[in-house]
N, C-alpha and C positions, 0 to 999 in steps of 0.2 A: 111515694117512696120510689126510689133510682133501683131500677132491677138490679141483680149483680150480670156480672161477667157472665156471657156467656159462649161457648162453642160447637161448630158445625162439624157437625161429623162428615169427613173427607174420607171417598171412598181408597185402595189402595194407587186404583188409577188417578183418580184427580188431583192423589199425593204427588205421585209419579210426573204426570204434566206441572208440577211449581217449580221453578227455579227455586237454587237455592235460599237466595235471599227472601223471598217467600216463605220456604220451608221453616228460617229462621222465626221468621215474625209468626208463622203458626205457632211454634213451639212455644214460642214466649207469651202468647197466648194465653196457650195450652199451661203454661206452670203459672201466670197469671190469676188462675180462677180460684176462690176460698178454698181452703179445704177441705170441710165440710159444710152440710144445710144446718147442724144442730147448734154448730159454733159460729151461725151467722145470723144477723137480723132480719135473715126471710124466712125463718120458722113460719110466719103466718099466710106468707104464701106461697108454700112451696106445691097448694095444691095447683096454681094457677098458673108454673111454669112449665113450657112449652116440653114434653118431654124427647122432643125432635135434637133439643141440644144436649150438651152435658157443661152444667149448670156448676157444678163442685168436683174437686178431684177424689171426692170418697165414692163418683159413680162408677160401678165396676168398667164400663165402658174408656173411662178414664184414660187407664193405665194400657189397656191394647193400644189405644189413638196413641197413645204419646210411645210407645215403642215404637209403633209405625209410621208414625213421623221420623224416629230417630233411625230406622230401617233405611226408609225413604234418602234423607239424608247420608246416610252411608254409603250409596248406592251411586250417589253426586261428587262425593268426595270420599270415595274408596280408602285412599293414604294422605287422609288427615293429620294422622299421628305423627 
């Protein structure tokens, strides 16, 4: 069985050091991953994933990373808008 997606948690420094376009492909990543373990076919091993990453977007971890990605980002391109 093909693990799923999985992602590194980047501290807000190692955010800060990526270029944008970097930045981008973390994000995309980052909304990339299942969005839960229960609605996915690694129920059976979800004892045996690494908990160093974050594996589904239902881990509360989740949702901080992906703000501070988009923090990060903001910070790159102030007037975006």
């Amino acid at each position: 069985m093909v693990l799923p997606r999985r992602l590194k948690l980047l501290s807000d420094e190692e955010l800060s050091l990526l270029s944008v376009d970097r930045l981008l492909e973390y994000r995309k990543k980052a909304l990339s991953l299942e969005n839960t373990l229960l609605a996915s076919d690694y129920v059976e091993v979800a004892k045996d994933l690494d908990p160093e990453f974050i594996w589904f977007k239902d881990d509360p971890r989740w949702q901080e990373l992906y703000n501070r990605i988009l923090a990060a980002l903001n910070t790159k391109q102030p007037d975006s808008l």
